[in-house]
C-alpha positions as CSV (number, residue, x, y, z in Angstrom):
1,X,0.0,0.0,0.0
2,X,2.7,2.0,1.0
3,X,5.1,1.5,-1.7
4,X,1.4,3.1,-4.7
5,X,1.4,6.3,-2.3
6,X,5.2,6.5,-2.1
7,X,5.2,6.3,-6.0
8,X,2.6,9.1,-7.1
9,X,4.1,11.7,-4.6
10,X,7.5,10.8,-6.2
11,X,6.1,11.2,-9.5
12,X,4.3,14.8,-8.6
13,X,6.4,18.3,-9.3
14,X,7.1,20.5,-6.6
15,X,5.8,18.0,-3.8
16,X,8.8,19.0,-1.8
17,X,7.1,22.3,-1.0
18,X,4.3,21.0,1.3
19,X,6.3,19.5,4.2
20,X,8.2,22.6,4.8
21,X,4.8,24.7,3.8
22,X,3.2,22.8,6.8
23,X,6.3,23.5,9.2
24,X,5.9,27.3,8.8
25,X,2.3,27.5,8.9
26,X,2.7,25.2,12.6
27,X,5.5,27.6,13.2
28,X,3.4,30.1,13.0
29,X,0.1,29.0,14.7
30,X,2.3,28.2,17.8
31,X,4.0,31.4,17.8
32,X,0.6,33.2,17.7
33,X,-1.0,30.9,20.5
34,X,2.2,31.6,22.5
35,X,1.8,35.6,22.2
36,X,-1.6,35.5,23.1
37,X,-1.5,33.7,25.9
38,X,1.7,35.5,27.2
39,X,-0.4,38.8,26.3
40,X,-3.4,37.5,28.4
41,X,-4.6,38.9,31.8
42,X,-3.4,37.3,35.5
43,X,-7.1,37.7,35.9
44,X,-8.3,36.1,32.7
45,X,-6.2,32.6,33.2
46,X,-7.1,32.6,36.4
47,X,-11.3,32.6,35.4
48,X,-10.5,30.0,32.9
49,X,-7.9,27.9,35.0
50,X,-11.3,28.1,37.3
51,X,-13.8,27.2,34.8
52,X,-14.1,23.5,34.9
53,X,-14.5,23.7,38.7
54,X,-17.0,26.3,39.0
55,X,-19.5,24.3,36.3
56,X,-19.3,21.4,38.8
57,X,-20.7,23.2,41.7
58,X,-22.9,25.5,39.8
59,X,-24.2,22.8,36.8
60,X,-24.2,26.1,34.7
61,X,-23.7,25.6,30.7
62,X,-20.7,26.8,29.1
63,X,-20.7,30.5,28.3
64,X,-17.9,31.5,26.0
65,X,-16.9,35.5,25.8
């Protein structure tokens, strides 16, 4: 099975592209999930680091801001 995959992306142009096209585009997702939460509020985490454990006592439904 392997070796019918392994021969059409051989035989494709360009095909080298898309590994190092999904490395930036991880690259960059991560960066941007890092900055935000670096740039979030003490307060903020600290209401979502709470979240799961305030729905158990209350039984209230999930309200997202």
């Amino acid at each position: 099975m392997l070796r019918f995959i392994k021969h059409n992306l051989t035989s494709m142009l360009d095909i080298e592209i898309y590994p190092l096209f999904s490395l930036v585009l991880f690259t960059i997702f991560f960066a941007l999930v890092l900055l935000y939460v670096w740039k979030m509020s003490k307060e903020r985490s600290a209401e979502l680091s709470a979240t799961p454990l305030d729905l158990e006592d209350n039984n209230e439904a999930i309200i997202i801001q």
